[in-house]
N, C-alpha and C positions, 0 to 999 in steps of 0.2 A: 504493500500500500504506500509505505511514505517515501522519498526519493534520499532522503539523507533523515542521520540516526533524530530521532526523535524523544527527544528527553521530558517525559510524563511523570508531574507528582500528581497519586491520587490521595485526596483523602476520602475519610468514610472506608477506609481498604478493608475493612472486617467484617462492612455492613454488607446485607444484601445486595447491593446494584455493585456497592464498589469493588467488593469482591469479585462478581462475578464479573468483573470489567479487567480488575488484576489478571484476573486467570484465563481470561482474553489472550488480553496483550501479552503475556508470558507464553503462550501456547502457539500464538498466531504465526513466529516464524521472520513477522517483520524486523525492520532494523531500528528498534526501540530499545530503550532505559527506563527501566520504570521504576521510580521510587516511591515508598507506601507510608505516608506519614500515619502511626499509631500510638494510640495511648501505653501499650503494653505489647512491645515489641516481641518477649520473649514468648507467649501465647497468640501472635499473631495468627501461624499456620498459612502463611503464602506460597507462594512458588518458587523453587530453586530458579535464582537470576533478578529476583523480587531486590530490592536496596530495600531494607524497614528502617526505619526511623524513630522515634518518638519523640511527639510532640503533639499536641493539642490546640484548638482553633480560637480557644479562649489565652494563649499563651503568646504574645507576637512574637519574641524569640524566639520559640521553635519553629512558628509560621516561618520567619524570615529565614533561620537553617535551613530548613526544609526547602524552601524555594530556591537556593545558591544552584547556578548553572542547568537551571529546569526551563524549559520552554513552550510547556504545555500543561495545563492543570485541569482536572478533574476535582469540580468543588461539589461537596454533599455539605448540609448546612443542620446542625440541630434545630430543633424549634426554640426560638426567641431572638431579640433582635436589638436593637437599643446600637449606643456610639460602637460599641464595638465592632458589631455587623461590617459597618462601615470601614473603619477601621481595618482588618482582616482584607475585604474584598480591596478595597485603596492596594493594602501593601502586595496583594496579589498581581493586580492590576498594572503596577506601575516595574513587576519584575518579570512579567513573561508576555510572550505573543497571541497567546489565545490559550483559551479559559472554554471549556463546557460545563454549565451549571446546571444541575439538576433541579428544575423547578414542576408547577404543577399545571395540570390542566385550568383553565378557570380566572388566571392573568391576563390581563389585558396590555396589547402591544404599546398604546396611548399612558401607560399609568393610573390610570382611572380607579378612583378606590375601590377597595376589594370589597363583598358585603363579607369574610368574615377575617377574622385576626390570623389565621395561618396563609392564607390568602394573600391579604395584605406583605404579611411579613417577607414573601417572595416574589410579590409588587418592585418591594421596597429591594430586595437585591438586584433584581432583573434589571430597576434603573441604574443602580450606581453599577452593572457591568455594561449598560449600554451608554454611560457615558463618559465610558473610559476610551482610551486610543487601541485597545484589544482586539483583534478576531474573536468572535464569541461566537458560539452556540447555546441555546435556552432551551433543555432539554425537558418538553413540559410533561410531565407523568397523569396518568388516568390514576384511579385506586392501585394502587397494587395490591398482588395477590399474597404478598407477607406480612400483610396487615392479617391475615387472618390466622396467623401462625400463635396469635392473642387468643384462640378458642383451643388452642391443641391440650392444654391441663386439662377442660373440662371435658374432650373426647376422650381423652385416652382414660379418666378416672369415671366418667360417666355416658360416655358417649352420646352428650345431648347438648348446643351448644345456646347457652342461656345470654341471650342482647335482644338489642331493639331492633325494630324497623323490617324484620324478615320479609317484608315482601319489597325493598328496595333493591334494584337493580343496579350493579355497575360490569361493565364491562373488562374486568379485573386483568390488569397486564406482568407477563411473568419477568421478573427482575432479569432473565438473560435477556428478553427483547430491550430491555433497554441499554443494558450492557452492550451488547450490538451497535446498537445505533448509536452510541458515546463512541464505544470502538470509532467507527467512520467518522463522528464528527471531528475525532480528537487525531486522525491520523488522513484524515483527505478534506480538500476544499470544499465539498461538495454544501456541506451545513451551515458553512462561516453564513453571519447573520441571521440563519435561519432558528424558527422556535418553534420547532416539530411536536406535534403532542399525538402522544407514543399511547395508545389503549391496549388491548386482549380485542380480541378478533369478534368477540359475543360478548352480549350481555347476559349475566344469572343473577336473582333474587339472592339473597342471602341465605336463604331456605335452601334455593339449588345448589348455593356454594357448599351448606353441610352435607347436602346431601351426595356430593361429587366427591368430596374428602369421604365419605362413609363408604363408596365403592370404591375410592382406592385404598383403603385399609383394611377391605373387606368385613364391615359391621355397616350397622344400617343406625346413620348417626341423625337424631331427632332433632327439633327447634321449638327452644322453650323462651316464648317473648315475656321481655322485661319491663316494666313500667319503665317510661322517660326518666320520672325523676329521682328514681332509684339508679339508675346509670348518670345521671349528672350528677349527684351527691359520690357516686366513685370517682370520678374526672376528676370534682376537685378536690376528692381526699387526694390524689395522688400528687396534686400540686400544680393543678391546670387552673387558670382563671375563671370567674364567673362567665366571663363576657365570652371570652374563648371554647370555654364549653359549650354554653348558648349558640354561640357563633358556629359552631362541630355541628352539634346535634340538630341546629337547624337546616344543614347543608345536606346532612345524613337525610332526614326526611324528606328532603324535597327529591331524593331519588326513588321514592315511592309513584310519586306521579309523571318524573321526568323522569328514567332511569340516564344513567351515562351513558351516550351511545359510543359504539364504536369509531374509531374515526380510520382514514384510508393512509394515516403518512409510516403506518411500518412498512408497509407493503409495498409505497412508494419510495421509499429509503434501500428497503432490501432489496425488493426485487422477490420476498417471501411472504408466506400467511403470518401471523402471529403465534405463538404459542399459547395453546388453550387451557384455561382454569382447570380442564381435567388433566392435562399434562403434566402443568403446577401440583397439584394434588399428589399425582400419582409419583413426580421427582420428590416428592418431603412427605411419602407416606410413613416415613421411620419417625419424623416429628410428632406423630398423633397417635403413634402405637405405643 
């Protein structure tokens, strides 16, 4: 793919998309450097050829080591935001050539406020890397399908998974498609500027999603709905905001009567179908058994 060596820091290297992007670029053959900035290097578990690092995105001098002779960055962003945000993406910004950001479906190209706070929050990076001097890619994600990796204690102890909303609909995408399509952004021109927003090929209710993990694990896994405000009273014991929780759960319900549809740019990217919720399921059936 790239025509000279290509020197890639990812962070997030441990997480779902970023991992599977590591182990991409380590497998794929091209003439890349890939360095993996993590919290806990010695537990990292990457690929032979991987550079690990530690360092943290709340820390700017490991930011700034980490960035020394890299020319490519793959940024994953925890939830929250405030001077630091800025901060971080700035210092990113002003030491490499291009940047693919992992952002969501649901931003606007204009800035336009978000209706909820996680929304927002990747509004708010989207502009400060598009007003930087960067090559960027906005790599915008649909739900993903590791979000529901959050019901696998309850199947595997009870095989019934207890939330709201089960007849909401999203179109859930498997962290290698997007891995993929970072692949190509971050190693061909093809994405510069572009803000691809990457789905699952179909949409399933959340009912369907248990029920696709319950045939790949072969048990027959039930759906037990939960009063709203008994799962917002978890949110914020956990340490989520009122507003942001509000903000969530109001987004969450309105895929009852809108589901998330699928949209056409992996397949326009690849050149392939997407990879389906039941395939998701059936690659992390060991997680729910």
């Amino acid at each position: 793919m790239a025509t000279s060596t290509a020197r890639i820091l990812v962070f997030g290297a441990t997480g779902n998309v970023g991992g599977a992007l590591v182990r991409r670029l380590a497998a794929g053959g091209a003439d890349v450097r890939v360095r993996a900035m993590v919290r806990t290097p010695r537990s990292a578990d990457l690929p032979d050829g991987v550079e690990v690092v530690r360092g943290d995105l709340t820390d700017l001098d490991s930011v700034r080591a980490a960035l020394r002779d890299v020319d490519r960055v793959f940024l994953v962003w925890p939830l929250g935001g405030g001077e630091l945000t800025r901060a971080v993406v700035d210092l990113i910004t002003a030491r490499v050539r291009r940047i693919v950001y992992l952002s969501a479906i649901g931003v606007r190209d204009d800035g336009a406020p978000a209706p909820d706070p996680i929304l927002q929050f990747h509004t708010d990076i989207e502009q400060a890397v598009r007003a930087s001097d960067v090559e960027w890619t906005l790599l915008r994600s649909g739900g993903m399908a590791t979000n529901t990796l959050g019901w696998a204690q309850q199947v595997r102890e009870r095989s019934t998974v207890s939330w709201i909303y089960g007849d909401g609909g999203r179109a859930l995408v498997h962290e290698a498609d997007l891995a993929e399509v970072a692949e190509i952004a971050l190693l061909t021109d093809r994405l510069v500027g572009a803000a691809p927003e990457i789905t699952g090929p179909s949409v399933l209710t959340q009912k369907e999603q248990a029920r696709a993990i319950g045939s790949a694990i072969g048990r027959t896994v039930t759906w037990e709905e939960l009063p709203t405000e008994e799962v917002r009273e978890v949110l914020i014991s956990t340490g989520w905001s009122a507003a942001t929780a509000d903000g969530v759960l109001q987004a969450w319900a309105s895929t009852i009567d809108r589901p998330e549809a699928p949209t056409p740019d992996f397949a326009a990217v690849t050149g392939a179908t997407g990879r389906t919720f039941e395939q998701w399921a059936a690659d992390h059936a060991e997680d729910f058994r």
